[in-house]
C-alpha atoms as a printed R data frame, in Angstrom:
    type eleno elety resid chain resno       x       y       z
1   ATOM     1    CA   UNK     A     1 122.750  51.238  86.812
2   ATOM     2    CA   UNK     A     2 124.184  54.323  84.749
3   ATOM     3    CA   UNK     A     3 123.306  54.693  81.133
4   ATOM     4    CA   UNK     A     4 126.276  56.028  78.939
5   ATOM     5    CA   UNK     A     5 124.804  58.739  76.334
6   ATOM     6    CA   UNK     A     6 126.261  58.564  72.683
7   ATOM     7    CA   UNK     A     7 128.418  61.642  73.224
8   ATOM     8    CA   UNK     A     8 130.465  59.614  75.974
9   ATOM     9    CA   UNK     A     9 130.598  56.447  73.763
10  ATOM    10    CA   UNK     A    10 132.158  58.279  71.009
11  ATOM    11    CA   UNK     A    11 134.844  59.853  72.944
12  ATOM    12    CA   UNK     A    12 135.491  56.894  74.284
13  ATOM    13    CA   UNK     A    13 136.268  55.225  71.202
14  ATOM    14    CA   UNK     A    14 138.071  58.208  70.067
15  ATOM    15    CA   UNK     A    15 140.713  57.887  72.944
16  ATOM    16    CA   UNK     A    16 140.650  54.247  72.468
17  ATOM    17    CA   UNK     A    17 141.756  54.613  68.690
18  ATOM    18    CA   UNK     A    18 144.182  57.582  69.290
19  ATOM    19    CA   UNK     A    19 145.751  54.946  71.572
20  ATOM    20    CA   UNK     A    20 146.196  52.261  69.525
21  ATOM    21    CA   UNK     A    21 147.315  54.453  67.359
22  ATOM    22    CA   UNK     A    22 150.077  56.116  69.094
23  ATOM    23    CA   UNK     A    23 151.262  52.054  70.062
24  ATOM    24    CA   UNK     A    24 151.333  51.229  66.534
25  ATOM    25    CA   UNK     A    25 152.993  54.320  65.126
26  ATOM    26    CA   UNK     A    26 156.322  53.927  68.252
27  ATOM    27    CA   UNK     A    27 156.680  50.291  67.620
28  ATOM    28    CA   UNK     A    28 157.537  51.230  63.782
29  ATOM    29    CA   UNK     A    29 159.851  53.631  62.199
30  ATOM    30    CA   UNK     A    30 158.795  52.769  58.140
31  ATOM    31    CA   UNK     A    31 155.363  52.754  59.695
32  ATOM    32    CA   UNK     A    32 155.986  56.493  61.860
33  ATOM    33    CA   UNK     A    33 157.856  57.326  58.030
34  ATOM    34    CA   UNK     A    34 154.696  56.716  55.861
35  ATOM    35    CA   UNK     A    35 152.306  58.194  58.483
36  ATOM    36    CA   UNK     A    36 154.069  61.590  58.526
37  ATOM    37    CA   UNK     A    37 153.880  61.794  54.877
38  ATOM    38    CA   UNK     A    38 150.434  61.086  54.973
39  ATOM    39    CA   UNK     A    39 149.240  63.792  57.350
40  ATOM    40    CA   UNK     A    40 150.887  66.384  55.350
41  ATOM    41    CA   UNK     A    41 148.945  65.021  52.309
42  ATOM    42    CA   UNK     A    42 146.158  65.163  54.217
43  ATOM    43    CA   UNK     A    43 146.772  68.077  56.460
44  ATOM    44    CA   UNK     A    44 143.293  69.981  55.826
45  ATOM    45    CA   UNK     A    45 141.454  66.996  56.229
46  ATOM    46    CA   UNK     A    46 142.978  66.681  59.595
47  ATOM    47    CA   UNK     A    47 142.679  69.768  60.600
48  ATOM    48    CA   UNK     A    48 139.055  70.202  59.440
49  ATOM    49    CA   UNK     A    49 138.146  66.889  61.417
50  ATOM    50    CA   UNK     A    50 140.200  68.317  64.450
51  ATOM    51    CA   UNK     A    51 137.932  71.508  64.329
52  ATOM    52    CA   UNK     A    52 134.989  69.364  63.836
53  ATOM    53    CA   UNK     A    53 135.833  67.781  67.194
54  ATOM    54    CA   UNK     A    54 136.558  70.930  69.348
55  ATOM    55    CA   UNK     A    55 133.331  72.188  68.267
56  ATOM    56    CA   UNK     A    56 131.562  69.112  68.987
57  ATOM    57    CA   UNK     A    57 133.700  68.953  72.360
58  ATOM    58    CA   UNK     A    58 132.878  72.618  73.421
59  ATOM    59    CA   UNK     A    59 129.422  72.347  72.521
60  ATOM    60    CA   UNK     A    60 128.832  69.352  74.768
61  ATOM    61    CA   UNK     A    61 130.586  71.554  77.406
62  ATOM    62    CA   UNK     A    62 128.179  74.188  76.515
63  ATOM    63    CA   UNK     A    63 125.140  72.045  77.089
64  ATOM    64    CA   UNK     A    64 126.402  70.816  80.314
65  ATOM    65    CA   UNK     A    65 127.088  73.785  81.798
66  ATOM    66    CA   UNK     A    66 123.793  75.641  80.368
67  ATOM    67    CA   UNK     A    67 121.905  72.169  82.116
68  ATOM    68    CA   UNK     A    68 123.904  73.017  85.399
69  ATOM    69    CA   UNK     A    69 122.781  75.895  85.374
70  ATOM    70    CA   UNK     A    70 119.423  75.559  84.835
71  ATOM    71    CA   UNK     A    71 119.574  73.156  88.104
72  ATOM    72    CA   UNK     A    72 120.927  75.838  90.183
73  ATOM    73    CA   UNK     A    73 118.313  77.815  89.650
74  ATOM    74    CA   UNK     A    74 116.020  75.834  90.052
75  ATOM    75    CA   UNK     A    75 117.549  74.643  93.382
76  ATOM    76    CA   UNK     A    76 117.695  78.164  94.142
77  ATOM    77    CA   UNK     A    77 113.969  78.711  93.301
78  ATOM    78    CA   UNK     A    78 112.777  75.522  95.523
79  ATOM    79    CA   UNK     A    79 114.839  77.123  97.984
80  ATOM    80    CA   UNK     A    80 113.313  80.886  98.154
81  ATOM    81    CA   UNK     A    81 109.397  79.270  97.716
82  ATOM    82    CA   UNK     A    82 110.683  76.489 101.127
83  ATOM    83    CA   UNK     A    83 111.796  79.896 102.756
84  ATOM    84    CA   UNK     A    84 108.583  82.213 101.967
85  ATOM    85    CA   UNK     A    85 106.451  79.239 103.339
86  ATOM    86    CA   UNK     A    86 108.538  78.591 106.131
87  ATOM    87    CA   UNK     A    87 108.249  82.550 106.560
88  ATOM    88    CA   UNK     A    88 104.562  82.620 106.176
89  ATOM    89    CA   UNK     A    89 104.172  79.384 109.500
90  ATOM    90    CA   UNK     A    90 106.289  81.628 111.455
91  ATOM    91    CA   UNK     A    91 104.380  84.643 110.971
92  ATOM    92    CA   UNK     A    92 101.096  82.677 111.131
93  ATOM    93    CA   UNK     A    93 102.234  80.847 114.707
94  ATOM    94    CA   UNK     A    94 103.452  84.513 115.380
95  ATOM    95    CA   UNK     A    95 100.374  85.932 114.980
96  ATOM    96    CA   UNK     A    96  98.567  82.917 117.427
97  ATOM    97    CA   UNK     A    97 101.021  83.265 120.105
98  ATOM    98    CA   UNK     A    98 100.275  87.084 120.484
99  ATOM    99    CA   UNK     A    99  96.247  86.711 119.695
100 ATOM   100    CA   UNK     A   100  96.754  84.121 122.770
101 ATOM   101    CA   UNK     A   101  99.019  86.250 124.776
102 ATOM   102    CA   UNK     A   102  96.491  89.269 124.117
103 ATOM   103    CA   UNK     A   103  93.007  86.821 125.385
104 ATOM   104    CA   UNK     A   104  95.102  85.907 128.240
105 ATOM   105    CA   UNK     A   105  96.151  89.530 129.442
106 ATOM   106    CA   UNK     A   106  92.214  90.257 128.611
107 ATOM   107    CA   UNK     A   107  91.284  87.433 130.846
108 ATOM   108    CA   UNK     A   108  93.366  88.174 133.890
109 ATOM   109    CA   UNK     A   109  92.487  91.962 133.395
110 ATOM   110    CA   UNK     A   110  88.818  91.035 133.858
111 ATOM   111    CA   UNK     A   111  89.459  88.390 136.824
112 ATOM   112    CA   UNK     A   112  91.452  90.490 138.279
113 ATOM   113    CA   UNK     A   113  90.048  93.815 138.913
114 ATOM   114    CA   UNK     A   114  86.896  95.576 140.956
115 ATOM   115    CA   UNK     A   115  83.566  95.325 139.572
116 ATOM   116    CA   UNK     A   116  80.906  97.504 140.904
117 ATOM   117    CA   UNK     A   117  77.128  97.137 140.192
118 ATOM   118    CA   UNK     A   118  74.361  98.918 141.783
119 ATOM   119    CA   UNK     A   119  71.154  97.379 142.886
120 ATOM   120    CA   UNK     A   120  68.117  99.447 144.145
121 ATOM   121    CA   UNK     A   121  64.941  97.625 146.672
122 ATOM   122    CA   UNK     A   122  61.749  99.468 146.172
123 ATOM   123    CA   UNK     A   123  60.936 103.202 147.738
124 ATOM   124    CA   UNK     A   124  59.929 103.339 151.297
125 ATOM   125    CA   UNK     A   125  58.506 105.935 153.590
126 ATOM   126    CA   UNK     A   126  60.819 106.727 156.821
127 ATOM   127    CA   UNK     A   127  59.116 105.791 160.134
128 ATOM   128    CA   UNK     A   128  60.955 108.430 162.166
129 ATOM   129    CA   UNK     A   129  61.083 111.790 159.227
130 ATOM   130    CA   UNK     A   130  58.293 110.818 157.535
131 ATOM   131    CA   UNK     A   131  60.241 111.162 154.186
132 ATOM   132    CA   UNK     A   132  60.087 108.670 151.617
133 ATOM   133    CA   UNK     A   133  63.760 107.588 150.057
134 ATOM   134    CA   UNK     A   134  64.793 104.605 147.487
135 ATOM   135    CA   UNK     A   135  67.612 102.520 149.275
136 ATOM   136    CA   UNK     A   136  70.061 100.997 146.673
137 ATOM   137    CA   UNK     A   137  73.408  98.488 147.437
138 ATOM   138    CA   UNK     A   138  76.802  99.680 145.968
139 ATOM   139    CA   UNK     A   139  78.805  96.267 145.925
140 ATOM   140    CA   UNK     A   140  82.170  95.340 144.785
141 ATOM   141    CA   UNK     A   141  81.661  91.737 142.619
142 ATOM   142    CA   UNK     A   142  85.004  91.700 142.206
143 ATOM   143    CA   UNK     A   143  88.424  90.029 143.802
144 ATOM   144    CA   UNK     A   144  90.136  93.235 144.206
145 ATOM   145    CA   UNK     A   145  89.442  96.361 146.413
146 ATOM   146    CA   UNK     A   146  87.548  99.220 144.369
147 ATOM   147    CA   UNK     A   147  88.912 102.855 144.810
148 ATOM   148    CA   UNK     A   148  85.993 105.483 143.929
149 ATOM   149    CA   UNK     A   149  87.583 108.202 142.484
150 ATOM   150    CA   UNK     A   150  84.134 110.794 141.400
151 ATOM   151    CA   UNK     A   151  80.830 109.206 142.095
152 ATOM   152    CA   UNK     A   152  77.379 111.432 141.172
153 ATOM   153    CA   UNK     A   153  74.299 110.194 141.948
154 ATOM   154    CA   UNK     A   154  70.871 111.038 142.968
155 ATOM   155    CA   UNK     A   155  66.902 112.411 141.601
156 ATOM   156    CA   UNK     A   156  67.183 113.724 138.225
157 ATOM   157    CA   UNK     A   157  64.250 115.254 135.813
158 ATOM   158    CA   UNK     A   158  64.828 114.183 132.101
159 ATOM   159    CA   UNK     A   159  65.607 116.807 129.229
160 ATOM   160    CA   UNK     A   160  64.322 118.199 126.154
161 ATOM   161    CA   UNK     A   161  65.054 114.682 124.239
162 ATOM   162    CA   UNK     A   162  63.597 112.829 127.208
163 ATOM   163    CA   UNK     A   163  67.007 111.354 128.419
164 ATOM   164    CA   UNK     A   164  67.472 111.167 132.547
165 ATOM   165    CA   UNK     A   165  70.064 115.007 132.805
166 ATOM   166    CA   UNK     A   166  73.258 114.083 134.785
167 ATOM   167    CA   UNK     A   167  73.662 113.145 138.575
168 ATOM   168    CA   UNK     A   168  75.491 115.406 140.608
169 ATOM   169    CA   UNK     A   169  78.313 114.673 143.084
170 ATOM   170    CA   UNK     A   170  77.494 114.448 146.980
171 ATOM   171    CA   UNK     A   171  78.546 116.118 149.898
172 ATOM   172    CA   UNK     A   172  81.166 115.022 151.552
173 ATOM   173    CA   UNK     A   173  78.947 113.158 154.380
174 ATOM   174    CA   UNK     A   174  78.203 110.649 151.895
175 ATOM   175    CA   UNK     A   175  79.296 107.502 152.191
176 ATOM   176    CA   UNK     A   176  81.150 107.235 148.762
177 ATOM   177    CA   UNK     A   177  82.388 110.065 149.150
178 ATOM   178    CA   UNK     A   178  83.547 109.890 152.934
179 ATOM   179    CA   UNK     A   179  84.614 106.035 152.131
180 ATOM   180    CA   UNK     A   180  85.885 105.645 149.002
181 ATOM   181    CA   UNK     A   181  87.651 102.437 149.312
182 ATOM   182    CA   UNK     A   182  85.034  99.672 149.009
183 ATOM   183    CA   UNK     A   183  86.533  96.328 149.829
184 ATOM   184    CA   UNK     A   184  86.145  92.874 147.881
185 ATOM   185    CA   UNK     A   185  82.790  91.287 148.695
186 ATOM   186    CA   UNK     A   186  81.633  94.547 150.198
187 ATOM   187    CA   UNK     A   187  78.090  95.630 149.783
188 ATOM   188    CA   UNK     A   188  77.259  99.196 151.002
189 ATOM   189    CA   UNK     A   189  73.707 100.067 151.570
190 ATOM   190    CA   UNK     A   190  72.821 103.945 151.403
191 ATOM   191    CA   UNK     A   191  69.848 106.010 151.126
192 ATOM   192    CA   UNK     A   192  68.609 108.710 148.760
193 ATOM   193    CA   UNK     A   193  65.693 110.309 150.127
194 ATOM   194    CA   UNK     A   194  62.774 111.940 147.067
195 ATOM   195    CA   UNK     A   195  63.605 115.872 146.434
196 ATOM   196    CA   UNK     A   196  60.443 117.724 148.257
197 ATOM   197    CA   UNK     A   197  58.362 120.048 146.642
198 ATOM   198    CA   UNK     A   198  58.899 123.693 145.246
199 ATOM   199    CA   UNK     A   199  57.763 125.312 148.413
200 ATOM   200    CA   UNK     A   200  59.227 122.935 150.707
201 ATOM   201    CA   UNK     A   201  56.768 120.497 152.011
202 ATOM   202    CA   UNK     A   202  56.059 116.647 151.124
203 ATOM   203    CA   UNK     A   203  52.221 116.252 149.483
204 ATOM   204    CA   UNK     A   204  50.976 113.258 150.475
205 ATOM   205    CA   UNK     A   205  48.053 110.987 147.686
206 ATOM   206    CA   UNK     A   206  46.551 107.812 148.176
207 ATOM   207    CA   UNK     A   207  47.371 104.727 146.116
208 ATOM   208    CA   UNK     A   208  45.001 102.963 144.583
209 ATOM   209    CA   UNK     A   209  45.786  99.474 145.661
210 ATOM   210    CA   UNK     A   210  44.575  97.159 148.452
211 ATOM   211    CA   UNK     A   211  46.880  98.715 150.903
212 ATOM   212    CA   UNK     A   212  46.110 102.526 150.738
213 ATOM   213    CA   UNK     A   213  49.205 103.469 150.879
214 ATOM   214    CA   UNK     A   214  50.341 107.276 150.821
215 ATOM   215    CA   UNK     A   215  52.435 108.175 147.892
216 ATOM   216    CA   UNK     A   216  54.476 111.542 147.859
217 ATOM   217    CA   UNK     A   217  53.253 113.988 145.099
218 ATOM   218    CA   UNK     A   218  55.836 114.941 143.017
219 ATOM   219    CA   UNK     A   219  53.997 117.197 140.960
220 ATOM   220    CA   UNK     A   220  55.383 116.277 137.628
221 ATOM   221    CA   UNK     A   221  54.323 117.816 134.254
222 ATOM   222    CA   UNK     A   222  52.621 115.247 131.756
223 ATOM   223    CA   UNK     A   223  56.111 115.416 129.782
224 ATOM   224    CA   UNK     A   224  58.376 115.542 132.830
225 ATOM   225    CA   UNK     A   225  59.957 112.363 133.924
226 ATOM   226    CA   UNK     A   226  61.964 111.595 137.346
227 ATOM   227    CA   UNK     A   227  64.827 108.975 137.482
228 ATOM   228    CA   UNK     A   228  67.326 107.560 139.779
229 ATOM   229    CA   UNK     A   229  70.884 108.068 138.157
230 ATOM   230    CA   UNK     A   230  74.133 107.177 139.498
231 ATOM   231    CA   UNK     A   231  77.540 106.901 137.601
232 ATOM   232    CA   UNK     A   232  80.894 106.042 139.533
233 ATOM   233    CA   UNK     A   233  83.623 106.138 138.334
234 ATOM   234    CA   UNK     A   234  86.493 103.951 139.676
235 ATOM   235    CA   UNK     A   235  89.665 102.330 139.907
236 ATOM   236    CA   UNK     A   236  91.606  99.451 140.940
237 ATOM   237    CA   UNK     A   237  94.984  98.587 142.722
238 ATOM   238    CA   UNK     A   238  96.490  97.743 139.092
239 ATOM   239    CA   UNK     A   239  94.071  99.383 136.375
240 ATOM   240    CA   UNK     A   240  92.259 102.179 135.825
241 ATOM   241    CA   UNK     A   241  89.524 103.888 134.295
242 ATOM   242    CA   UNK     A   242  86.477 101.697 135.309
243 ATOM   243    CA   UNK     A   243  82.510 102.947 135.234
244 ATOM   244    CA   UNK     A   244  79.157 101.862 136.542
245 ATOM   245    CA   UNK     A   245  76.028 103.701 135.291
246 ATOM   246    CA   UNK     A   246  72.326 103.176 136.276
247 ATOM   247    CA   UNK     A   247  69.065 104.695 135.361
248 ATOM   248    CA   UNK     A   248  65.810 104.144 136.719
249 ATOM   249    CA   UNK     A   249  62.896 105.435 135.655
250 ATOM   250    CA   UNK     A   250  60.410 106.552 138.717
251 ATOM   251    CA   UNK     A   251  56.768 105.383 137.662
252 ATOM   252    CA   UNK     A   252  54.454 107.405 139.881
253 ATOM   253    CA   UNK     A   253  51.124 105.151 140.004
254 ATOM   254    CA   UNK     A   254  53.408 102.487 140.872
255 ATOM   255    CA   UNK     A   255  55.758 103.931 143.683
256 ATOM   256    CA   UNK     A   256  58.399 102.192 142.396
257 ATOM   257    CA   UNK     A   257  61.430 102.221 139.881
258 ATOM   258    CA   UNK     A   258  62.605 100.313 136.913
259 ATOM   259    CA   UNK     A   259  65.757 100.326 134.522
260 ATOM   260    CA   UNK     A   260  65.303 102.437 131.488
261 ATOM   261    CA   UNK     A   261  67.197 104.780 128.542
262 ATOM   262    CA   UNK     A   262  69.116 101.216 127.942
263 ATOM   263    CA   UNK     A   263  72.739 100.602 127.611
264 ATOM   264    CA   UNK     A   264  73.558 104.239 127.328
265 ATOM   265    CA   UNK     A   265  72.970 104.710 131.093
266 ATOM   266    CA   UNK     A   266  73.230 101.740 132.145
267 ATOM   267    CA   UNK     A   267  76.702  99.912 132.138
268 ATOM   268    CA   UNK     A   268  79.504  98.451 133.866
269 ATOM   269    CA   UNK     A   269  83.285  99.018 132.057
């Protein structure tokens, strides 16, 4: 139920007397008579009272509007802080959707796309040349084709800071090289056969296991180390700019090879 305030009580009662008023005075002429002489008597009384009441009047109008005002803007101000939060979801789900979108290209990019590793058995001596050699795999891991696009591989001494120097790239009899498209599942096996000595010729030394084995010589320095590098760079039917890297280190007592110089050298992107 509405509450009347005092302001709307009193012009109420205002109107309600001015009414009566204005009844009385045109049912009376002696009564209309006496009333005109009185207001002149009284004429700055009545129009000090009049003033009194526009003042009061456009004061309350005053207050009213000032109050509507004031509920505009606040209406206005609810409004602008629902819209910046509204904004800020939206940029927020924004931001999800494309941090999804991005995962999911990154996903199928990796799914989808050649992956070449290299995988090495250890060194053997050749029945028929008498040459000892390290046979490694080259396989594509993944579901599409792999195009090779500069592979370089083979022996390597290390340098001054004791890193493996760079492979070089094969003759065109190489496999890689010759076949450059390695297929989906594919695992190539190859050969690289140990660098022979300055003048030539293979030196032969015993091992010093149970089997007796003969070893080839190398003839390295006390500071010089041989690896195994190979770095291919590659491609796919829909990306580009992929890289395997290996490095294995040759340990001579052992006749054998094992990863080293960590991630630098060895890698798949």
């Amino acid at each position: 139920m509405m509450r009347l305030r005092v302001s709307e009580l009193v012009l109420g009662f205002l109107l309600g007397f001015a009414s009566l008023l204005i009844i009385f005075l045109l049912s009376s002429d002696v009564a209309l008579h006496d009333l005109v002489i009185a207001l002149d008597t009284h004429n700055g009384i009545i129009t000090a009272i009049a003033t009194g009441f526009i003042a009061w009047f456009t004061l309350s109008l005053r207050q009213s509007t000032d109050k509507l005002w004031d509920a505009g803007e606040r209406q206005l101000k609810l409004t602008a802080d629902n819209f910046a939060d509204q904004s800020r979801d939206m940029q927020a789900s924004i931001a999800a959707a494309n941090r999804s979108a991005t995962a999911a290209e990154r996903a199928l990019f990796e799914l989808e796309r050649p992956w070449i590793f290299v995988a090495q058995t250890r060194a053997q001596l050749d029945s028929e040349t008498h040459e000892f050699f390290i046979e490694y795999t080259v396989a594509n891991y993944g579901k599409l084709p792999a195009i090779i696009e500069y592979p370089t591989l083979g022996f390597v001494l290390n340098d001054a800071h004791g890193n493996p120097q760079p492979p070089f790239y094969p003759d065109e009899t190489h496999s890689l090289v010759s076949a450059p498209i390695l297929a989906a599942g594919e695992h190539r096996r190859l050969k690289e056969y140990f660098p022979a000595s300055e003048d030539g010729t293979i030196k032969f030394r015993e091992t010093v296991d149970e089997h007796m084995e003969r070893v080839p010589d190398l003839g390295l320095g006390p500071n010089q180390d041989m690896f195994f590098r190979a770095v291919i760079r590659y491609r796919g039917p829909t990306s580009i700019g992929h890289e395997t890297g290996v490095s294995w280190l040759y340990r001579e007592p052992f006749f054998d090879f094992v990863a080293r110089s960590g991630v630098q050298f060895n890698y798949n992107r």
